[in-house]
N, C-alpha and C positions, 0 to 999 in steps of 0.2 A: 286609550287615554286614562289616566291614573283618574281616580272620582275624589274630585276636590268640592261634592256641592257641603258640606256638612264645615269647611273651610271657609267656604265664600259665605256662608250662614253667619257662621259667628262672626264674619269681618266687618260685613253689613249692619249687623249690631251694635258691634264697638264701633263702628265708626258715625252711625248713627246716633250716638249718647255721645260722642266725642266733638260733634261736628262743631260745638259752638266756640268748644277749647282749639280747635284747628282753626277758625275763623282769628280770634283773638291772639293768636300765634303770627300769626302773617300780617297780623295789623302793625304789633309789639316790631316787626322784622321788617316791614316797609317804611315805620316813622323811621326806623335809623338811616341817614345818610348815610351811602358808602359805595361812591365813587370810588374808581380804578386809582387802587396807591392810597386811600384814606377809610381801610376796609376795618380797621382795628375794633372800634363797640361794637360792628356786627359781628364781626369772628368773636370776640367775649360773651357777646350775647347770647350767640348758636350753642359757644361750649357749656355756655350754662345751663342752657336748655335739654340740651342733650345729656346731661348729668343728672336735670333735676326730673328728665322721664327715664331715668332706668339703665342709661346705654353702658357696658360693659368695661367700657373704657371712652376716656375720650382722651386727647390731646393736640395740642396747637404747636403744631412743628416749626422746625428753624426757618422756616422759608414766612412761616404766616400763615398757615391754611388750617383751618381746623379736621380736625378728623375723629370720627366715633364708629364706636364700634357694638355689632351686635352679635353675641354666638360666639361659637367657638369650632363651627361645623370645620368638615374638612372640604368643602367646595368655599373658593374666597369669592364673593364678587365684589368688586367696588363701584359704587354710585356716586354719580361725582356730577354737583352745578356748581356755578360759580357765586360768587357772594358779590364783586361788585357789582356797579351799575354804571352807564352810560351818566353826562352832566344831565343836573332838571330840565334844562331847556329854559323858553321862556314860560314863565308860572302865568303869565295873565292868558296863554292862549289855554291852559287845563282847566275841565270843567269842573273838577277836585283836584285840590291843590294835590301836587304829584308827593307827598311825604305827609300827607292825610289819612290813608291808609283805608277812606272812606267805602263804609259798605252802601251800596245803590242800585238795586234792581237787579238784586241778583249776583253784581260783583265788587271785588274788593279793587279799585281805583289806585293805582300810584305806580313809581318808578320802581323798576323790578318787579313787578306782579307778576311777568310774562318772562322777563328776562333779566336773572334766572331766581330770584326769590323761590316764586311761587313751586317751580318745579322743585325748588331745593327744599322747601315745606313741606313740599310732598313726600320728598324720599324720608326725611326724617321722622315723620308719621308714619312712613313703612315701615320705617324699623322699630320704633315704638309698637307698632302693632301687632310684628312679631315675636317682641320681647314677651308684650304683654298675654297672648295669647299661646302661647307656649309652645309655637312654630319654629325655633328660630337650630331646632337641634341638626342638622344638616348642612349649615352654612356656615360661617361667618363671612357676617355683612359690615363691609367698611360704606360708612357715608362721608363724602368730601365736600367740603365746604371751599371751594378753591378761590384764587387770588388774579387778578390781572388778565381775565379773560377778554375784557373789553377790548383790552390795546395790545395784547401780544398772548394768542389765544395760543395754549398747550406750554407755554411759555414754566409758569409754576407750578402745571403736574408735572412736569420735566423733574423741575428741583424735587417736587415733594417724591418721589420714587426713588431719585441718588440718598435724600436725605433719612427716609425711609426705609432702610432694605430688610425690616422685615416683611413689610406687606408685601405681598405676592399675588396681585388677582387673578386668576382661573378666568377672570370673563371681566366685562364693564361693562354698567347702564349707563348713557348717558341722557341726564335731566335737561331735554331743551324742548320750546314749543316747537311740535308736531303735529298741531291739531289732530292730537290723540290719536298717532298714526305710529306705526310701528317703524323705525329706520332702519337702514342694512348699512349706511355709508350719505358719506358727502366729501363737496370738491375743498381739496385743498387750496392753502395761499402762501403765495411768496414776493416779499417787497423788492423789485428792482432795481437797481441807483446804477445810472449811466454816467459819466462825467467826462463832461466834452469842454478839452483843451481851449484857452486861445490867449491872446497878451492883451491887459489891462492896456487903459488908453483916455486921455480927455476928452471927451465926448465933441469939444473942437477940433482935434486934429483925429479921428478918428478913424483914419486912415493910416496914420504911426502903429495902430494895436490888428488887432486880429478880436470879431466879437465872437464870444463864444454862444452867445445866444442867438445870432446869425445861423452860424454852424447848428446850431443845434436843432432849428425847425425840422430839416428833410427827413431826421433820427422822429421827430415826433410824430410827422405827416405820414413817416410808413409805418411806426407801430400803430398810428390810431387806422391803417387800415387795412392791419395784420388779422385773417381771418384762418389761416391754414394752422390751427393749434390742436394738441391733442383730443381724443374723441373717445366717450365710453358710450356705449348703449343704456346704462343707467343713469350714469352722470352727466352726458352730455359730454359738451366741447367745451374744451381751456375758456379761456377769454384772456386778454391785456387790455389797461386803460391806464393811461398816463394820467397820474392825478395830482402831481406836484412838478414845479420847475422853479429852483434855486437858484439865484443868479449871485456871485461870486463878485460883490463889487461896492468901494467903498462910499460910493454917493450915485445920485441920480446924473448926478454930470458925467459919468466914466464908463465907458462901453466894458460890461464884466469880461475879466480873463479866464472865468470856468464858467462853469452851468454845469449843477447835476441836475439829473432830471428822475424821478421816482414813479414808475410803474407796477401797477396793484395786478398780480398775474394769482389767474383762478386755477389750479389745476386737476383736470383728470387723472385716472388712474394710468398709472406707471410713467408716467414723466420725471425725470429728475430734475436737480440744477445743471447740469451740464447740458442737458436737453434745453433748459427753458433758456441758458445763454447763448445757444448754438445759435435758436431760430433768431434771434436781435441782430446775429453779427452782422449780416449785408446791410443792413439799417449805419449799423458803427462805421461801417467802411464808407460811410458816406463823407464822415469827419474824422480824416486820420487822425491818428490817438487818444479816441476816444474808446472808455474801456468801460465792462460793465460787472455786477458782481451781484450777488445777495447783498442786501442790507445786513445789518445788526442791530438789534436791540440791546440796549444798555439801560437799566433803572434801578431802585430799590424798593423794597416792598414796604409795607405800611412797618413793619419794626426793623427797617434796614438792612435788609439781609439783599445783599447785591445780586443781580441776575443778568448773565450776559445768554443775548438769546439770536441767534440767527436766524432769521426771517422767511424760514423757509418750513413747513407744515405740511406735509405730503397729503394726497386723500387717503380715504379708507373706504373697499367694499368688501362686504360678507358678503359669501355663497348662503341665497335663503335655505337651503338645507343644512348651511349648519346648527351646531346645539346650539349654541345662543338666538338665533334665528328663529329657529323653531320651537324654542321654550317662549321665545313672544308672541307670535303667531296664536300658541296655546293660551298663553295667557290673557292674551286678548282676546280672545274667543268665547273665554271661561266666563270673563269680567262682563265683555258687554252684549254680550249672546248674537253677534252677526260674523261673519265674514271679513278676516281681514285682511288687507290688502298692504303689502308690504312698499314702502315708497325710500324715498333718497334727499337730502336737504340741501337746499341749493346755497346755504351759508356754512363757514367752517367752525370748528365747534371745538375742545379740548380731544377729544377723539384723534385729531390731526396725529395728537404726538401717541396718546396712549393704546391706538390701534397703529395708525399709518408710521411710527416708530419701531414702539414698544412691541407691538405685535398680539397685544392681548385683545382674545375675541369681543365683539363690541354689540352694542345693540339698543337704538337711540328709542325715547318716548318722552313727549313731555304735551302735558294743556295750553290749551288757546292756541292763536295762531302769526305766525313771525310779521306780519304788518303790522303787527301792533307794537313789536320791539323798538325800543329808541323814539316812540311817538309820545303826542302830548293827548294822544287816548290810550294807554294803557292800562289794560284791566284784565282780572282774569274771572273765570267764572266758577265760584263756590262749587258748586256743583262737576265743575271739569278737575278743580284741585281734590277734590274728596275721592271722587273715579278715580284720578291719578293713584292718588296714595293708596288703595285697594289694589290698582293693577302693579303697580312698584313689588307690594309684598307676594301677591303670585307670583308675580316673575320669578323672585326669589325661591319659591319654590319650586315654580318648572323647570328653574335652571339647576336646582343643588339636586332632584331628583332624576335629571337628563344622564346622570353617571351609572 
């Protein structure tokens, strides 16, 4: 193992004299609202922050997503969280108002602390660190500030990578809570829309129509207790849950002439779409002509830039011996001097598109921990964000020295 303690010395330093300017950073970044589709003063924000510590480049691509850049090495990696956030919720059940940004015993309180702010503070303090400390000759380091993760995750690095074709990453961090756990992979997802036939009808003679939402229970009764799904030793088994049912009909007096019905399908590794509509069809055949498909995603982004996204997000697993794998492994070792133990995340992450796609080696870490995500306690802990940002720029160099 290459001897990195004379590295971690000096990192421990500047991050120590830094620590109060990183705290005020994520405060500055959690008052701004920025809900999925209304990310705009944050992505302004970040690029001016990113400008105003040193970063080599930045810019905000056609899509909306900001990106900065450190180095000029020839290993790329890019680190990528996302900028929006989940809605407040109800404010009177938070015990700091969630866009308080409030520091309390240790943590800085509010919406995004956990998911994905805080991690995204992190990475960009990594790069800062190694700007500053004059680490950065072996790499360049793209950080991504991304867009639309909440509601159609992988959805915007999609765009940012067509829109983009210079970057090139060699590898990707991805910024999510882990409870500071090193990741290899997690389950994909894909939206599925069934849409079961029948004729409109008045709810008094309703016996002239055919209901569609009739027909459609037996479709719902055997997916909900469809258990025969894909299976990985790491990731575990598929799952399906019908989470929506749309009834196609112009008043409460009219027995509806469609029903689609929308299924939230988790996937294992190596399932396709073909795979995940095969296992439904005995379901379908329960209500001749009724057909099923991917969904689609249709929206525009906080400066209008149109993204049409189909609903489907495959998983992603590393082999723990590969190099990105193993440059975490090291660098967590280096960082917090125990044993560590490589895990998988049972939620799906931009990673879907940017490994289970694109094909680039991947390798997830992020502070606190995913019950906290989308809750009216989140928080994250000073002390977990400052770790973070210390193991972010190792990584960075276990991974540009792994060549």
């Amino acid at each position: 193992m290459r001897n990195y303690d004379q590295n971690i010395m000096d990192m421990d330093k500047y991050l120590e004299e830094k620590k109060d300017e990183m705290i005020s950073f994520l405060q500055e970044f959690i008052r701004i609202k920025s809900i999925t589709y209304e990310e705009k003063e944050a992505v302004e924000f970040l690029a001016g922050k990113m400008k105003e510590y040193g970063y080599d480049e930045v810019r905000i691509d056609k899509v909306g997503n900001v990106l900065g850049r450190i180095g000029n090495g020839p290993i790329t990696v890019m680190y990528d969280a996302h900028i929006d956030t989940v809605e407040l919720g109800d404010i009177s059940k938070w015990e700091h108002h969630p866009l308080s940004a409030d520091l309390a015993d240790g943590y800085i309180w509010g919406r995004g602390t956990v998911d994905d702010k805080g991690p995204l503070a992190a990475i960009v303090w990594a790069g800062k660190l190694l700007k500053d400390l004059n680490l950065q000759d072996k790499i360049t380091m793209w950080v991504s500030g991304s867009l639309s993760e909440e509601d159609v995750e992988g959805s915007c690095v999609d765009e940012m990578m067509k829109v983009n074709p210079d970057i090139k990453p060699d590898y990707l961090v991805v910024a999510e809570a882990s409870e500071m756990q090193v990741m290899k992979g997690n389950k994909g997802r894909a939206m599925i829309k069934i849409t079961v036939p029948g004729v409109a009808a008045h709810a008094s003679v309703g016996h002239t129509g055919d209901n569609a939402l009739i027909k459609a229970l037996p479709i719902i009764a055997g997916i909900d207790k469809l258990t025969d799904l894909g299976d990985d030793p790491f990731l575990g088994k598929g799952t399906i849950e019908v989470t929506n049912v749309v009834c196609n009909t112009p008043s409460n007096n009219t027995i509806p002439g469609e029903v689609t019905i929308f299924c939230d399908r988790r996937i294992s590794c190596g399932e396709s779409k073909e795979d995940l509509i095969k296992e439904i069809q005995p379901f379908l055949d329960l209500a001749p002509g009724s057909t099923a498909s991917i969904d689609m995603e249709h929206f525009n982004t906080w400066n209008g830039y149109a993204v049409a996204a189909e609903d489907f997000f495959p998983s992603w697993l590393m082999d723990e011996d590969s190099k990105v794998i193993t440059a975490g492994v090291e660098a967590f070792e280096m960082c917090f001097k125990q044993k560590c133990n490589v895990g998988v995340w049972p939620f799906s992450t931009n990673a879907t598109t940017l490994c289970g796609k694109h094909g680039i080696p991947t390798v997830g870490f992020g502070p606190s921990i995913e019950e906290l995500c989308h809750s009216d306690k989140e928080k994250i802990s000073v002390e977990e964000y400052v770790d973070a940002a210390k193991f972010y720029a190792l990584l960075g160099l276990t991974i540009s020295n792994k060549q």
